[in-house]
Every structure is written in C-alpha cells, then in structure tokens.
N, C-alpha and C positions, 0 to 999 in steps of 0.2 A: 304381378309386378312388385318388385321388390321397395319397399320404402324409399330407400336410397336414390331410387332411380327418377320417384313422386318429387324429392328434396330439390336432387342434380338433373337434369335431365340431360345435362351436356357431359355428363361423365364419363360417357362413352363414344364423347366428337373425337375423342384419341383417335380409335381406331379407324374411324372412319377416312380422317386424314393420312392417316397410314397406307388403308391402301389405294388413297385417292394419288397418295406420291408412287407409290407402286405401280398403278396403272400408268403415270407418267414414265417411268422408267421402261415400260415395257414400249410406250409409245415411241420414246425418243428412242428405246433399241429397234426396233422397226424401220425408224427410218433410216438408221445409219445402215442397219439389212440392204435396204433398198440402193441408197447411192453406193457401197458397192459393189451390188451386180448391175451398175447404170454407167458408172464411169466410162470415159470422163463426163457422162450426162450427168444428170441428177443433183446438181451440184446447187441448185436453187433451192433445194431439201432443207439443207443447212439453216434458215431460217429459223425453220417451223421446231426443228431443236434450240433454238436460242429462246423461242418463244416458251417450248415449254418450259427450258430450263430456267426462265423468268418464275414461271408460273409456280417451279418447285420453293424458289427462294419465299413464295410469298406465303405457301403452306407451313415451310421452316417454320416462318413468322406467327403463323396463326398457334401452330404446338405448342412454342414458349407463352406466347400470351393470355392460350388458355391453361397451363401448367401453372403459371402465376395467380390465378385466378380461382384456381379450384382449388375446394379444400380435400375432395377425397378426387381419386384417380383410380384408374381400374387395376393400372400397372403401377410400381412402387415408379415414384418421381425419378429417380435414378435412369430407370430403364426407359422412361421418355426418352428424357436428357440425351440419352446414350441412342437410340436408335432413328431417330429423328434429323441427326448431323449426317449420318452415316449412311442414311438412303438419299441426302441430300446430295454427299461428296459422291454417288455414282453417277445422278444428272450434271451436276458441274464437268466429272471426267467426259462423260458421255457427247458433252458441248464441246468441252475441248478437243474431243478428238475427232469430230464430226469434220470441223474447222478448220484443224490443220491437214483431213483428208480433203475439202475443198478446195484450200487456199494455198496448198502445193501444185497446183497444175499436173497430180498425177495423169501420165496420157491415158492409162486404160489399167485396170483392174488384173488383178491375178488369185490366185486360188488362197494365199496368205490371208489375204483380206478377207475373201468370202467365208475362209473358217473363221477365223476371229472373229468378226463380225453374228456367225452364225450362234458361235457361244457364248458372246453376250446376249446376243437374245433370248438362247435357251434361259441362262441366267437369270436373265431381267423375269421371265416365264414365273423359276419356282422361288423368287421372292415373292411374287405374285401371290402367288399359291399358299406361299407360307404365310404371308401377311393377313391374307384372310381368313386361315384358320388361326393363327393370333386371336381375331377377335371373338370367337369362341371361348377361348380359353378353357376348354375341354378339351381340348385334344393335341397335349403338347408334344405324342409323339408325332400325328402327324406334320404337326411344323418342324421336326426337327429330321421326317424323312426328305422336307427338301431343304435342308439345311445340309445335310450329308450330298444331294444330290450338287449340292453348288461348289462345295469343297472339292468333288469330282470334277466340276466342269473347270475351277478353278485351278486344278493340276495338271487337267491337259494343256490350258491356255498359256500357262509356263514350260509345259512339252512342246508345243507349238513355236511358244518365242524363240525355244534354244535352235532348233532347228530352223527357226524363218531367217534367223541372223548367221547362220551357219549359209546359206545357200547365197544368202544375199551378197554377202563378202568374195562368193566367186565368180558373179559378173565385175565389169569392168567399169560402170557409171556412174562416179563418184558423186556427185551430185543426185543421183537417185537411191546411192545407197544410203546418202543419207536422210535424204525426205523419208523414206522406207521406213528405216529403221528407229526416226523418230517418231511417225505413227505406228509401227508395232510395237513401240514401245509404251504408247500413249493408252493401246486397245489392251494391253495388259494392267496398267496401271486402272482401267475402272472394272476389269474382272478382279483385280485385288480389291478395288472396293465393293464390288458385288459379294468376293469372300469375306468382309469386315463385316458388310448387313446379317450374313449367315450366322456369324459369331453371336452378332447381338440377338439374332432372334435364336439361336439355340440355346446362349445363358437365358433367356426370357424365358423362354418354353422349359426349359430345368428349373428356373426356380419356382414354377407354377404346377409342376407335375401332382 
C-alpha cells in the first residue's frame, strides 16, 4: 500500500462514484429499453428514472465536495470537474426523454424507438466499461477502445435521426409527427451526451497513457 493511500484513504472515493453514476446510467438506459418494447404499457417505469435521476444529482454532489476537500486526487482536479457534469447531463437527458416518451400518449411503439433506445443502451454499456477501467488507470487504451466504440454508436444515432425524420414527415399525423419527432429528437440529444462522456474519458485516458 502506497503511503498516500495510509495519508488519504478517500482518494480513490473518485472513482468509485464514477462508476456508481455509470451503473446508474446503464440502469435508467434499461428502463427506457424496456418502456419501449412495452408501449403504450410500461409507462409507470418513468418513475424509477426520476428516482435515479435524483440519485445521480446527489452523487454530482458528493464529487465536488469531496474534490473540495482533498488535497491530492487521483485524476488532475480538472478532469473531476469535467467528467463528473457530463455523465450527469446523460441521466438528466435520459429522464427527460423517458418523460416525454410517457407523457405523450404515444398509442404503440415502432421500430424508431426500439433502435434508439437500443443504442443508448449499448452506450450507457461501454461508458460502463470504460469507467471502470478509468479506475485502473493502467490501461488507458483499453478505456479509450470504448470510447472509439461510443463515437461509433454515436454516428449511427445521427444516421438514424436523419432517416427517422425523413419517414416521419411522410405520414399524414400532424400531431404525431410532432410528439415523434420531439422524442427522437430528445433520444439523440443524450447519445450526444453519452458522446461528450467519451470525449472526457478519452482526454483522461491520453493524458494518463
């Protein structure tokens, strides 16, 4: 055991919260999985995302306060700062769009959904993955092979939108076009923050190589 460790023993509560919000992400992508291939069931789901999405804000909480706190960290204070918001702003998207998939009265599910939905969860997956080898910090290529893998899932999810808005525009349900296309628009908006975590944790894992 390293001195340091005898000195600080919480100097390494970072990561642990790291990928304690990480497994929250995967959980809240899970459920949004679930409600929809359940629609219009499922819709009481919605909850248990609000719930965690409480639970991320309070982890937020915990990063800064122990970042305030400590004199040495494992990662440069910076890359706290910076990674810590950014897996935040995916459970926040992740509520919001959970939400407005509920609170639309969509009647029934379609295949849009069930891939979007499908590749946030991949996503939420190899943050997962990545976040845990972060705390190694031995092995920043392997964090940055799924960092490469999210930028991937991340530009089908924008091949996907262009096409989901293309198809949508030539039914005739103007009121469902645009419930539609405000949740695919929403389900894009947390794969680009799923993209933003990838960022942070590849600058992290390069500057530790």
């Amino acid at each position: 055991m390293r001195i340091r460790d005898l000195i600080l023993p919480e100097d390494r509560v970072f990561f642990t919260l790291f990928v304690e919000m990480a497994d929250n992400i995967s959980e809240a992508a899970t459920t949004l999985n679930e409600i929809t291939h359940e629609l219009p069931g499922g819709t009481e789901k919605a909850h248990r995302v609000r719930q965690i999405e409480h639970h991320g804000d309070e982890i937020t909480r915990k990063v800064f306060e122990h970042l305030d706190e400590s004199l040495i960290t494992p990662l440069e204070p910076e890359e706290i700062a910076r990674l810590a918001p950014v897996l935040d702003d995916v459970l926040d998207r992740l509520d919001w769009v959970t939400h407005q998939l509920c609170n639309y009265g969509i009647p029934e599910t379609n295949d849009v959904l069930k891939e979007y939905s499908y590749l946030i969860l991949l996503a939420s997956a190899e943050i997962s993955l990545a976040t845990k080898n972060l705390a190694a910090l031995t092995q920043p290529e392997e964090v940055r092979s799924h960092v490469t893998e999210i930028s991937r899932l991340y530009n089908l999810s924008t091949e996907l939108l262009s096409r989901a808005i293309l198809e949508l525009f030539k039914t005739k349900d103007l009121l469902m076009i645009i419930k539609l296309k405000d949740i695919y628009e929403g389900m894009a908006k947390v794969m680009e923050k799923c993209n933003d975590v990838g960022h942070a944790l590849g600058d992290i894992a390069k500057a530790h190589a």
